[in-house]
C-alpha positions as CSV (number, residue, x, y, z in Angstrom):
1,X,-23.9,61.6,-26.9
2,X,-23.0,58.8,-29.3
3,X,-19.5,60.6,-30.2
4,X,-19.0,60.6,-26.5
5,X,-19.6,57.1,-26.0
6,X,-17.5,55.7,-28.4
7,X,-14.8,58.4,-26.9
8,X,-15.2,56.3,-23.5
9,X,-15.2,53.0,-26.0
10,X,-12.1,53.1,-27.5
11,X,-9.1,53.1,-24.9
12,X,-10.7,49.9,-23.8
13,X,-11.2,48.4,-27.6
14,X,-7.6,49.0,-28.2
15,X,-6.7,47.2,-25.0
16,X,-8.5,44.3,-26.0
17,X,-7.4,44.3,-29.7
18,X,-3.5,44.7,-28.0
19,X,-4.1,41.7,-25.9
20,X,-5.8,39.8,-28.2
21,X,-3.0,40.2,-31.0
22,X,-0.6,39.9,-27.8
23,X,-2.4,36.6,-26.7
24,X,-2.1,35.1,-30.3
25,X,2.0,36.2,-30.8
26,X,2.6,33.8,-28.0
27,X,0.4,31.6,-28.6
28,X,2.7,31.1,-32.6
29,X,5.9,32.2,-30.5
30,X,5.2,28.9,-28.3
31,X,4.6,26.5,-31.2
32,X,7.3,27.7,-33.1
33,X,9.8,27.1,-30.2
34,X,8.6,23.7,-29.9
35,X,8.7,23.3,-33.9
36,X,11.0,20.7,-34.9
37,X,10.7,18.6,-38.5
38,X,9.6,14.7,-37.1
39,X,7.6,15.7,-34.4
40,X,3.5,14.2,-34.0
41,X,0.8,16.8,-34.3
42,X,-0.5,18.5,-31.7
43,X,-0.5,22.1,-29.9
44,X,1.8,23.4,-27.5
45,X,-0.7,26.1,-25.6
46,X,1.1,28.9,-23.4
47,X,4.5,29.7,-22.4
48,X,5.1,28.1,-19.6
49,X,1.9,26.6,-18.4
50,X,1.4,25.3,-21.5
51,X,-2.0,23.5,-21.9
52,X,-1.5,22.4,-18.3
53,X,-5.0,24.2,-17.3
54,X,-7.2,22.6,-19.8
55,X,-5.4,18.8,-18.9
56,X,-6.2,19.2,-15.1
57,X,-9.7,21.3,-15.4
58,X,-11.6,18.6,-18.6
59,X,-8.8,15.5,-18.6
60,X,-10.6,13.1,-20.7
61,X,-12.1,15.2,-22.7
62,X,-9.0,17.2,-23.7
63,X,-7.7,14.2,-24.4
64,X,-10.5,13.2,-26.7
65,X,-10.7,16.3,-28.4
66,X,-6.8,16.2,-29.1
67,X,-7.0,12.7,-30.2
68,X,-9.6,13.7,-32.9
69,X,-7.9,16.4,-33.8
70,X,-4.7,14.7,-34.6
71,X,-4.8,10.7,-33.7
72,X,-3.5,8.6,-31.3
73,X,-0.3,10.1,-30.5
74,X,0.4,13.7,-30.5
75,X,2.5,16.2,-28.3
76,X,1.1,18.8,-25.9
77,X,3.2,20.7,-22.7
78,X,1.6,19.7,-19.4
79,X,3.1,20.2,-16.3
80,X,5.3,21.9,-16.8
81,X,7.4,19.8,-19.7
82,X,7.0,19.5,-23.6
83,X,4.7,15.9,-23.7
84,X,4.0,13.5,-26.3
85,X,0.8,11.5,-25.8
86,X,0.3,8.0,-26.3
87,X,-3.2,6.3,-26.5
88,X,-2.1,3.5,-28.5
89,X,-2.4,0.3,-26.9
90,X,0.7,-1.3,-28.6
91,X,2.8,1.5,-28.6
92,X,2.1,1.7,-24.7
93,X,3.0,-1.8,-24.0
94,X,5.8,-1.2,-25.8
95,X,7.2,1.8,-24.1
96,X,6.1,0.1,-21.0
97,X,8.4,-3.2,-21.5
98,X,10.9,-1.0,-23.0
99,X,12.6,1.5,-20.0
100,X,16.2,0.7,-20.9
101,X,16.2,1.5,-24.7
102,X,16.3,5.2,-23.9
103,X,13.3,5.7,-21.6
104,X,13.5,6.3,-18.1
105,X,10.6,7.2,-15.4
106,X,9.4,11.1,-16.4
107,X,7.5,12.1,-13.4
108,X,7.0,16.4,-13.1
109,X,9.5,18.2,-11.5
110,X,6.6,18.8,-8.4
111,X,6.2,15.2,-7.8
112,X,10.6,14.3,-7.7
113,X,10.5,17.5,-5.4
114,X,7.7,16.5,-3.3
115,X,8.0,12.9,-3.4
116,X,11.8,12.9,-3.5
117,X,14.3,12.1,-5.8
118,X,15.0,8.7,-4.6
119,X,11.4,7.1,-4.7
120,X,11.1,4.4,-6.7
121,X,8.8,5.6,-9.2
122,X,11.6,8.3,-10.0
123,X,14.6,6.3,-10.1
124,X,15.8,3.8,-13.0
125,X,18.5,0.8,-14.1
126,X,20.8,-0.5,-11.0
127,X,19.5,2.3,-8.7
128,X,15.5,0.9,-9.5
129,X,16.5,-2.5,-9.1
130,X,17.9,-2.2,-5.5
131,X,15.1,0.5,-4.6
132,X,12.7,-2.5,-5.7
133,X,14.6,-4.8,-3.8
134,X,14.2,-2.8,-0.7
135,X,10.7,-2.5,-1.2
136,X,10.2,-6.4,-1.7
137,X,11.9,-7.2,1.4
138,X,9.1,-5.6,3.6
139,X,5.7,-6.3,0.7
140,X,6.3,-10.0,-0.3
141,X,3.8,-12.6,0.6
142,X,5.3,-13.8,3.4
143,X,5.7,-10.6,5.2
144,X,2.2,-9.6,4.1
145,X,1.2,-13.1,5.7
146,X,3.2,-13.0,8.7
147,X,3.4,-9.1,9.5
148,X,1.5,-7.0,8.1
149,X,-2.1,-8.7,7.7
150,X,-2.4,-9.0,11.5
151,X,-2.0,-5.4,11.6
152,X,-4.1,-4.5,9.0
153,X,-6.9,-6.9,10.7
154,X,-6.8,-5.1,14.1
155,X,-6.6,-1.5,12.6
156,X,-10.1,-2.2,10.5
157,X,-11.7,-3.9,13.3
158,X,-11.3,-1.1,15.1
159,X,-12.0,1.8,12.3
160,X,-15.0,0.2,11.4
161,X,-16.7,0.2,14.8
162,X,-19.5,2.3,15.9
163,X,-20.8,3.5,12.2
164,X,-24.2,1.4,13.0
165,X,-27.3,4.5,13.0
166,X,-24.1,7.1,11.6
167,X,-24.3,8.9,8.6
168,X,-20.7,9.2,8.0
169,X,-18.9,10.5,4.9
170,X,-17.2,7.5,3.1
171,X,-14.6,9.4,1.5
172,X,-13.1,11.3,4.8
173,X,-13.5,7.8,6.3
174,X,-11.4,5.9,3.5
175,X,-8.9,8.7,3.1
176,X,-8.2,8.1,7.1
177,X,-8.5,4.0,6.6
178,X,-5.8,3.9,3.8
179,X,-3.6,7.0,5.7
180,X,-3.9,5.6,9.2
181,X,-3.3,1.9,8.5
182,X,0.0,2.5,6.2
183,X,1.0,4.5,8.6
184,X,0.4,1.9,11.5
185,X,2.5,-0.9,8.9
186,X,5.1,1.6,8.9
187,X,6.0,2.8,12.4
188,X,4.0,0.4,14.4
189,X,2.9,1.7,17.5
190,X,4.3,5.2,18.0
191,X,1.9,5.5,14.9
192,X,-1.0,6.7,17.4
193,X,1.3,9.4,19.0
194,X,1.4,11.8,16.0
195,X,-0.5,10.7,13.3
196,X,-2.8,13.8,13.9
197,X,0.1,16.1,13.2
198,X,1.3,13.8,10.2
199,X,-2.1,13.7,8.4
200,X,-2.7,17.6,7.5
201,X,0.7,17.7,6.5
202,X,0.4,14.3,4.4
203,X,-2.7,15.7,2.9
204,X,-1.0,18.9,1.6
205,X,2.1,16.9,0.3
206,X,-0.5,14.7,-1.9
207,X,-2.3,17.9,-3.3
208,X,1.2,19.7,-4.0
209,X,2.4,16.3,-6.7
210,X,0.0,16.9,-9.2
211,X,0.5,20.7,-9.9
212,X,3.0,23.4,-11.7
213,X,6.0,23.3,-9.7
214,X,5.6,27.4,-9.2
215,X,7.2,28.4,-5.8
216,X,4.8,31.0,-4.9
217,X,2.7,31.6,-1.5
218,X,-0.9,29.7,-2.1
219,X,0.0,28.1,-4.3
220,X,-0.3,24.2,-3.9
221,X,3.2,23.6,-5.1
222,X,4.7,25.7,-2.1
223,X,2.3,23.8,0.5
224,X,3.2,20.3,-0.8
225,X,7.1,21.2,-0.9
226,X,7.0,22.5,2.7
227,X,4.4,19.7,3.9
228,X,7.4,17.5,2.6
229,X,9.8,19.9,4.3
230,X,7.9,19.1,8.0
231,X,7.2,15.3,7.0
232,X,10.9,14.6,6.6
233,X,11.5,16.5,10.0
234,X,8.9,14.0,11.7
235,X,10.6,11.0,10.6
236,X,14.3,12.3,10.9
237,X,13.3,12.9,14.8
238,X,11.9,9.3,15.0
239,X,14.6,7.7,13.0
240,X,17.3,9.3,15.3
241,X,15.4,8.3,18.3
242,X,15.1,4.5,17.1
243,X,18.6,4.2,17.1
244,X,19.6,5.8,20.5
245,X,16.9,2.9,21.6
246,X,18.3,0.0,19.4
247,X,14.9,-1.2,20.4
248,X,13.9,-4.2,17.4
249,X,10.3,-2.5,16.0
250,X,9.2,-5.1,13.4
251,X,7.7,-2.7,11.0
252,X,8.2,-0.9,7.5
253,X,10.8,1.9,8.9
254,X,12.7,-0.6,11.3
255,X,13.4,-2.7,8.4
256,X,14.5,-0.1,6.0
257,X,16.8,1.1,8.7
258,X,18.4,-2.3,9.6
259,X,22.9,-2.1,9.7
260,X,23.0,-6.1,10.3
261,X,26.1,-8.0,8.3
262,X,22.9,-10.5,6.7
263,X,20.4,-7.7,5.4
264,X,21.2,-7.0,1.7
265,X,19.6,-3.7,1.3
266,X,20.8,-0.9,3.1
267,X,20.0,2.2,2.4
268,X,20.9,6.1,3.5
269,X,18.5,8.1,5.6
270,X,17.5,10.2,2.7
271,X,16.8,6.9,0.8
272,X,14.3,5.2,3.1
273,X,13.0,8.8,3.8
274,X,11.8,8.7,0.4
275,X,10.8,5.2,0.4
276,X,8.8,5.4,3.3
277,X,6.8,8.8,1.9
278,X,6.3,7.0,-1.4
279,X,4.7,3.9,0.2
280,X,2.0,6.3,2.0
281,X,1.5,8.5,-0.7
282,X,0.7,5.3,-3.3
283,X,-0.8,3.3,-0.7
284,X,-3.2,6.2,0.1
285,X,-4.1,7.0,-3.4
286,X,-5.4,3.5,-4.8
287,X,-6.5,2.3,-1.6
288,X,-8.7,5.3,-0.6
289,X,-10.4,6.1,-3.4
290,X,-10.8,2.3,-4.5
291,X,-12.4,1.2,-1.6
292,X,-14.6,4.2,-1.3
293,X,-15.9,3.4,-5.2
294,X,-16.2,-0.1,-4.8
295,X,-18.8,0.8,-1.8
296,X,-20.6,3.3,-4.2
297,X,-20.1,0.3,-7.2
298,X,-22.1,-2.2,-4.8
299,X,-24.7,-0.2,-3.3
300,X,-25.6,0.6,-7.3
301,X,-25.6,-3.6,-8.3
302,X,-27.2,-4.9,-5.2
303,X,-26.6,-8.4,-7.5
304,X,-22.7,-8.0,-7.1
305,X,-22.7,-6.7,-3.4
306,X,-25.5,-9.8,-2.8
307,X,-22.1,-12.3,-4.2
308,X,-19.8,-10.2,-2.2
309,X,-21.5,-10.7,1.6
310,X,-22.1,-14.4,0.7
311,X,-18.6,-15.2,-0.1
312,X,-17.7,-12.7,3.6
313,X,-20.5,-14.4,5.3
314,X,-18.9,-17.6,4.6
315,X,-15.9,-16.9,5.8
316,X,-17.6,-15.5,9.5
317,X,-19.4,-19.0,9.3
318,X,-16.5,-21.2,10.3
319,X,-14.8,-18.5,12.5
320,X,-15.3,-17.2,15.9
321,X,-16.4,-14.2,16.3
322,X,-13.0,-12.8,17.5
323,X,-10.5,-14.8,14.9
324,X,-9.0,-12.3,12.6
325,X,-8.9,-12.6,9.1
326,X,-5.7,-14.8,7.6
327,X,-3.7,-15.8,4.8
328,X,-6.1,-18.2,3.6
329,X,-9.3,-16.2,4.0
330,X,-7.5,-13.5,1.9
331,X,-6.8,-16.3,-0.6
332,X,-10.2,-17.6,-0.7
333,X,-12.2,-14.7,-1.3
334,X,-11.5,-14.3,-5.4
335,X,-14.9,-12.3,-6.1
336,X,-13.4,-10.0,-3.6
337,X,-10.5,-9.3,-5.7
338,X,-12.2,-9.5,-9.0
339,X,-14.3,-6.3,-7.6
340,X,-11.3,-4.3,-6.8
341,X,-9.8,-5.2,-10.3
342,X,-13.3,-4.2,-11.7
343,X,-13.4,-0.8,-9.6
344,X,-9.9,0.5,-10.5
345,X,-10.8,-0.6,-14.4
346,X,-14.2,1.5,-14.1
347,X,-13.1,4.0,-11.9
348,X,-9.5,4.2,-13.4
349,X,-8.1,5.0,-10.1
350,X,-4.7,5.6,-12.2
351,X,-5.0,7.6,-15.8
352,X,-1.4,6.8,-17.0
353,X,2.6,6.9,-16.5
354,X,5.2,9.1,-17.4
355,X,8.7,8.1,-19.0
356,X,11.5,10.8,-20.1
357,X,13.7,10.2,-23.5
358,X,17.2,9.7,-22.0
359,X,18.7,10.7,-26.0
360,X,17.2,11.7,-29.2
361,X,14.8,8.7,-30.6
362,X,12.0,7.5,-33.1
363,X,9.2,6.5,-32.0
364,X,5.7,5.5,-33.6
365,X,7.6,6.7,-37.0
366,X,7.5,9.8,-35.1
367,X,11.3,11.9,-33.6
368,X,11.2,12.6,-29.8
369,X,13.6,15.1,-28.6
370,X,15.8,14.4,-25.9
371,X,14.4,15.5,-22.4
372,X,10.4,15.6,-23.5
373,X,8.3,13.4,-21.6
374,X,5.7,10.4,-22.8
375,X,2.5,10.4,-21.0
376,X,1.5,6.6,-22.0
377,X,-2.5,7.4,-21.4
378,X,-4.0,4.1,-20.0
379,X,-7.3,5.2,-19.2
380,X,-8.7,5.0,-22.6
381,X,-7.8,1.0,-22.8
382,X,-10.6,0.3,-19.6
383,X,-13.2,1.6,-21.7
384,X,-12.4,-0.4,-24.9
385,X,-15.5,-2.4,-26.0
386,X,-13.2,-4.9,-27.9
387,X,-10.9,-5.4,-24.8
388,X,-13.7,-4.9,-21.9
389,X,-17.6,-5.7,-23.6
390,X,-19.9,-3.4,-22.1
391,X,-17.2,-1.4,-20.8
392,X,-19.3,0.9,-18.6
393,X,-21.0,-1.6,-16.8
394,X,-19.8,-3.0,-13.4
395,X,-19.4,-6.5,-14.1
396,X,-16.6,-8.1,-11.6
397,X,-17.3,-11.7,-12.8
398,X,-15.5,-10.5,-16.1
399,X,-12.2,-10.8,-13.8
400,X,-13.0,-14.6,-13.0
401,X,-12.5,-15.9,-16.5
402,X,-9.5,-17.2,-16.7
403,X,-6.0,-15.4,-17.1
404,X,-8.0,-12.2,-17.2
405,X,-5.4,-10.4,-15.0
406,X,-2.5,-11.3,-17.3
407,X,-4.0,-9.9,-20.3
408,X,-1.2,-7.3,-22.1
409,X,-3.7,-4.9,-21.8
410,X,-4.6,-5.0,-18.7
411,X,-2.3,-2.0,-17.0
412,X,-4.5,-1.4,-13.4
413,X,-1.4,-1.7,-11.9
414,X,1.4,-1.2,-14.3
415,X,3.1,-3.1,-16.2
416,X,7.1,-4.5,-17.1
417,X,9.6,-3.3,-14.2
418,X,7.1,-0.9,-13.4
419,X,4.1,-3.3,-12.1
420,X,3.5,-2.1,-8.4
421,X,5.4,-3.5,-5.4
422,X,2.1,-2.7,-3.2
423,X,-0.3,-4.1,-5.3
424,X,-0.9,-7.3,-3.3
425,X,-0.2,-5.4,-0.1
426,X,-3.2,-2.7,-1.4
427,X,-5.7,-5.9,-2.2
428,X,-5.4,-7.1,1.0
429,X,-6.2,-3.9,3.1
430,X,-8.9,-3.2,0.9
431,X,-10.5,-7.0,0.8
432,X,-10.0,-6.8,4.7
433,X,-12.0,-3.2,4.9
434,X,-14.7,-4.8,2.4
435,X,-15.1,-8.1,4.9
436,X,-15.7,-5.7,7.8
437,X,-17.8,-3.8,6.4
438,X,-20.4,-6.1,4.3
439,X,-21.1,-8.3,7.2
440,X,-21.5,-5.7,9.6
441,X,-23.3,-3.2,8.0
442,X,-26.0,-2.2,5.0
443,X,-25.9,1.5,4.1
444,X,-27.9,4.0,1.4
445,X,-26.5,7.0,0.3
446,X,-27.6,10.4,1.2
447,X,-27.4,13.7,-1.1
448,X,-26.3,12.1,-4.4
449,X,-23.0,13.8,-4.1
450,X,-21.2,14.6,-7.7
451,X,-18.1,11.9,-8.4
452,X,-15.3,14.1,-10.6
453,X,-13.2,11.6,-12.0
454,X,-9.5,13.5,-13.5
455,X,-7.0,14.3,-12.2
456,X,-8.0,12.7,-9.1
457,X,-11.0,10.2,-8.5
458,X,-12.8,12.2,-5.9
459,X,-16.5,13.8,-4.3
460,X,-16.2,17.9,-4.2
461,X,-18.6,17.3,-1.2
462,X,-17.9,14.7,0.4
463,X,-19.8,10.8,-0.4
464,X,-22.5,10.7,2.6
465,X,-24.1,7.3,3.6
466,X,-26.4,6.2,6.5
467,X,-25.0,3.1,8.0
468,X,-27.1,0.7,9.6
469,X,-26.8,-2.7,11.6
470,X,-26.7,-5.6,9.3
């Protein structure tokens, strides 16, 4: 009997000694490709893949473990390219201040596909310059003033209605607030007429950029290249029917596609195509999941959301109940801001960026090949206790001291060339959601749904709260 079972045994110890002997050759086949006298420490993980799978699955964590393994900076292969990671806050700012001295923007190959290769986070030099001009043009203050903040008033008057006795889940709600009122900034009116079609399709894009760029069926790669795919038919369609109109629009996509002798920028369909899908896609991350965390930051520190009403309240004091809120209320309310500042610090609502080495270069006292990315890792520096004291704690008064948002170190919203052309734009849509919301409603959450918090700041299950009449 024993003889028998270890007859029936063997065939499938062999197997497993074969693939365990298989699994470690290319495992050493992998680092020695990637072995090159100068490089920093580190591990390269599988063919391929890399060590991809453990990044996106533990994010923090890998990065701690890899960190104590062999410091501050160290190379890995994630997404699809050989990395270097830096969690060094000087060598950060440095790389961050220095694009043109061999570093350009590194983004994976999913996100140029999927976000195109014209967005501005892609391109660099002359090309960046006018792409950030462009962007300007339609985000500065005065358009934000002028344009853009009566929008964003009349769109959150009107998503905010009727949660009073609701339990409604925050997240669906925010991911819809952030979507529907970019999209309302960027094509005005005929907004409403398919933004039902646009948003699954949107969605799917967004899931697609932050994955191996595998062209498989399932896989989200393949759904977020042909979400693009249909997106860039939707706005082709509108774009051609704009101009058999030559009706004036006054939003985001009728400024991008102005021909007049006095505009400066003009740019080519596949341009402002990729413009226009890179201003939902980083409007929609930040503000989403920032105003749905500051909600869940304010029920827990009923001191902070007590400061927040009264400075709200005291706007709605000297305004009738149907004046909208303006350039000067958005100006006044500074706790406001110093609670989104605090929510994307604690949540870290953005982990890092990306650059590429353009040639051959030394770096840290360490050689970077030519073509490998660097992953500057920002997330670490909101959770320094000798940069931010009790760095766990929600604390938005630590953002009224002053100069606190010019720090070096603080990167919330990038930093050099690279600081983000939406950022006021962002603050204002999510101050304006906040004002709505405090003095109409008080909420309690339900369920005590899980928060992950890499790659993507998100609840598996949704964030439930009961709304109620203030």
């Amino acid at each position: 009997m024993a003889a028998h079972l270890v007859l029936l045994l063997f065939p499938a110890t062999v197997l497993l000694l074969v693939l365990v002997c298989l699994s470690a050759a290319l495992l050493q086949w992998n680092e020695f490709r990637y072995r090159k006298k100068g490089l920093p420490p580190g591990t390269m993980g599988w063919p391929v893949v890399g060590e991809t799978t453990e990044f996106l699955k533990h994010g923090p964590s890998f990065m701690k473990t890899q960190s104590a393994r062999y410091g501050s900076f160290f190379k890995s292969h994630i997404l699809g390219c050989p990395t270097i990671v830096s969690m060094d806050p000087e060598v950060n700012q440095y790389i961050l201040m220095k694009e043109s001295k061999g570093l350009v923007p590194g983004y994976p190959q999913s996100m140029l596909d999927i976000l195109g290769k014209s967005n501005i986070a892609a391109v660099h030099g002359s090309s960046h310059k006018y792409m950030r001009g462009a962007l300007n043009s339609l985000l500065n203050h005065a358009v934000i003033k002028d344009r853009l903040l009566p929008t964003i008033d009349s769109f959150m008057r009107s998503h905010l209605s009727g949660w009073e006795g609701a339990v409604v889940d925050l997240q669906e709600k925010t991911k819809e607030m952030a979507f529907l009122s970019s999209l309302k900034q960027i094509c005005g009116t005929e907004s409403a007429g398919f933004a039902r079609e646009f948003m699954p399709e949107f969605f799917n894009l967004v899931l697609g950029t932050l994955s191996l760029p595998i062209d498989l069926p399932g896989t989200n790669y393949r759904r977020g290249f042909q979400a693009r795919k249909n997106i860039v038919s939707m706005l082709r369609k509108m774009m051609e029917e704009r101009r058999r109109s030559e009706k004036d629009h006054g939003d985001m996509l009728g400024s991008l596609m102005r021909r007049d002798e006095g505009y400066k920028y003009k740019l080519s369909d596949e341009e402002i195509i990729d413009q226009i899908i890179t201003v939902l896609y980083s409007g929609y991350e930040t503000v989403s999941t920032t105003s749905m965390m500051a909600v869940k930051y304010l029920h827990d520190n009923p001191v902070a959301l007590h400061e927040l009403r009264r400075e709200h309240m005291e706007i709605r004091a000297r305004k009738k109940a149907e004046d909208p809120v303006d350039w000067n209320d958005l100006k006044s309310m500074s706790f406001t801001r110093a609670v989104i500042f605090e929510t994307s610090r604690l949540a870290t609502v953005v982990n890092g960026v990306l650059r590429k080495a353009t040639k051959d270069m030394e770096l840290n006292g360490f050689a970077i090949p030519k073509g490998w990315r660097i992953y500057v890792y920002t997330r670490e520096i909101n959770y320094n206790p000798c940069l931010y004291p009790e760095p766990l704690a929600f604390n938005p008064w630590r953002w009224l001291e002053k100069g606190a948002e010019s720090k070096s170190h603080n990167l919330i919203f990038g930093g050099g060339t690279r600081l983000c052309p939406g950022k006021e734009l962002g603050i204002a849509e999510i101050s304006t959601f906040l004002h709505y919301f405090v003095t109409r409603y008080r909420w309690e959450e339900i369920g005590g749904e899980k928060i992950v918090r890499f790659p993507r700041v998100e609840a598996p299950n949704g964030l439930h709260i009961r709304v109620s009449s203030l």
